[in-house]
C-alpha positions, 0 to 999 in steps of 0.5 A: 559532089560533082566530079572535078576529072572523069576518064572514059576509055582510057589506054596508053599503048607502047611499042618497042622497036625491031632489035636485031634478034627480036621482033617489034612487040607492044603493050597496053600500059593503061587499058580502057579505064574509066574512072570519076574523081570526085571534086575535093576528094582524095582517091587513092590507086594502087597495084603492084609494081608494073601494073600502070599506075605511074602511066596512069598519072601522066595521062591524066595531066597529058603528059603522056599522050594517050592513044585512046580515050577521053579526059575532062577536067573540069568539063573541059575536053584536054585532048582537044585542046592546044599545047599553049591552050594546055599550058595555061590550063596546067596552072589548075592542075599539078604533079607532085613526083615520087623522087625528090632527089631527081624532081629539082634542078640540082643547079637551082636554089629552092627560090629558083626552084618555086619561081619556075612554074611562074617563069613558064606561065609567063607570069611576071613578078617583080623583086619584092613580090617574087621574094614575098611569094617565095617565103609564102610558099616555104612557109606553107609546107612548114619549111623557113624563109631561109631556105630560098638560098639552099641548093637541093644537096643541101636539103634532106629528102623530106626538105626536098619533097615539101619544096616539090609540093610547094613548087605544086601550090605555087599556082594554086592549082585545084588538083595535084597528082600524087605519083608515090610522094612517100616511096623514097622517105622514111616511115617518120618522114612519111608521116610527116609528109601525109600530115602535111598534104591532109593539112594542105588538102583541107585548107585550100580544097584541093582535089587529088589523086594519090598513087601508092602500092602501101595499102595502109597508107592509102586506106588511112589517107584516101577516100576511095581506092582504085585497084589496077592489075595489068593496066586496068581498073579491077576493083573501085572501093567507094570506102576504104574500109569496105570489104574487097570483092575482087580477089586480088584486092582482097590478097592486097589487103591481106599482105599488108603488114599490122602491126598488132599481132592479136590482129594478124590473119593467115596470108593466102599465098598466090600461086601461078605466073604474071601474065605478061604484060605483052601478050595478055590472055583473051579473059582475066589477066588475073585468073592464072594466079586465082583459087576461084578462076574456071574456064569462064574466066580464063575466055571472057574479060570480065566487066567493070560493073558498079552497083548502086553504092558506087562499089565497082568490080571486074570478077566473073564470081566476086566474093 
């Protein structure tokens, strides 16, 4: 199975302006990840609050300018191409937002809302093939042709998400970036939601790139996860079931919530401070908060290394 996109040092840096009491300072919101996302696949990133994953979408598609590494899509190098060059590429490749409620115009019709991406390619439809588009498309994410007229205040939050996912397919992209597309939903939603984009997914191929801090969800839905803490890449499962090396995805695991009780464990709790993302520490940004961290650790950054099974962790004394 080849690879669709592949990441090579990857980093997106911030910096904050001098204030009046406070000097400039920066941060490294993704740093040096490197990463394969295998073509008709579903690979899953998750992390904590704050760790880059949201960054990390946005640098995949450029819409965040990176300020180190490669991205190849397809073999095809996005940071050397031009605006109009990349724009016409987009039409391969989608996002899918985390909040339904600010992803749509609110002055919109949802026909208005899934003809957009043809108006900004330059794709010209005429009345009938733009009507015969849209009822397409509604009826794709299991939504009535009646919809086309509604307005997004209209519609409740799963109604809204699956136009944002319809808008998404309008172009038939090969690839969607799924940034949390279930956060703000209820759980039956959600449900419904996951239901779809598997539906969709094994229908058309697509390839995507699901983001989520719910690790039930994405060892039930993804092929692969990806661990971040801090802004980097910690730990690669080339299965989801596959037994955690790094502490920190082990602690990820444990914290998610079973709903049998014959199959609740002992939580280990963390102890000790966040680094803060401004100031790193020279090794592990982990250590501080980890039983197994000595003085190794607390200097050398560990390296990501793969083994054969595909299985990658950054830990000086994986478990």
């Amino acid at each position: 199975m080849s690879d669709l996109v592949t990441l090579r040092g990857l980093g997106k840096r911030f910096e904050s302006r001098k204030g009046l009491f406070g000097k400039a300072r920066a941060m490294m919101a993704v740093s040096d990840v490197t990463l394969d996302i295998p073509r008709g696949k579903v690979t899953g990133v998750v992390g904590e609050s704050g760790c880059g994953k949201s960054t990390l979408a946005r640098l995949v598609l450029r819409l965040l300018e990176p300020s180190a590494g490669e991205i190849q899509f397809d073999n095809v190098n996005l940071r050397a191409l031009s605006a109009p060059t990349l724009r016409r590429l987009r039409r391969r490749m989608q996002m899918v937002f985390q909040d339904p409620y600010s992803a749509i115009d609110p002055r919109y019709s949802m026909a208005d809302a899934l003809l957009e991406p043809f108006q900004i390619q330059g794709i010209k439809l005429g009345a009938a093939e733009a009507r015969a588009k849209v009822e397409s498309l509604l009826a794709m994410v299991g939504l009535g042709a009646q919809m086309a007229t509604s307005y997004p205040h209209q519609l409740s939050g799963g109604q809204r998400q699956r136009i944002g996912i319809a808008r998404a397919l309008a172009l038939e992209p090969d690839f969607l970036v799924l940034d949390e597309p279930t956060a703000s939903l209820d759980v039956s939603i959600q449900a419904q939601i996951i239901s779809l984009l598997e539906k969709l997914q094994a229908e058309l191929g697509l390839t995507y790139l699901f983001i989520s801090h719910d690790l039930g969800l994405v060892r039930y839905f993804c092929d692969r996860i990806v661990v971040m803490y801090l802004g980097r890449v910690v730990e690669i499962l080339p299965d989801p079931q596959a037994a955690p090396r790094h502490p920190y995805t082990r602690t990820l695991l444990e914290s998610n919530f079973v709903p049998d009780p014959t199959q609740r464990r002992e939580i280990r709790r963390l102890t000790g401070e966040i680094a803060s993302a401004f100031d790193l520490p020279p090794g592990c940004a982990f250590a501080a908060r980890c039983p197994n961290a000595d003085d190794l650790c607390r200097r050398v950054r560990p390296e990501l290394i793969t083994d054969p099974g595909g299985h990658a962790s950054a830990c000086h004394h994986p478990l």
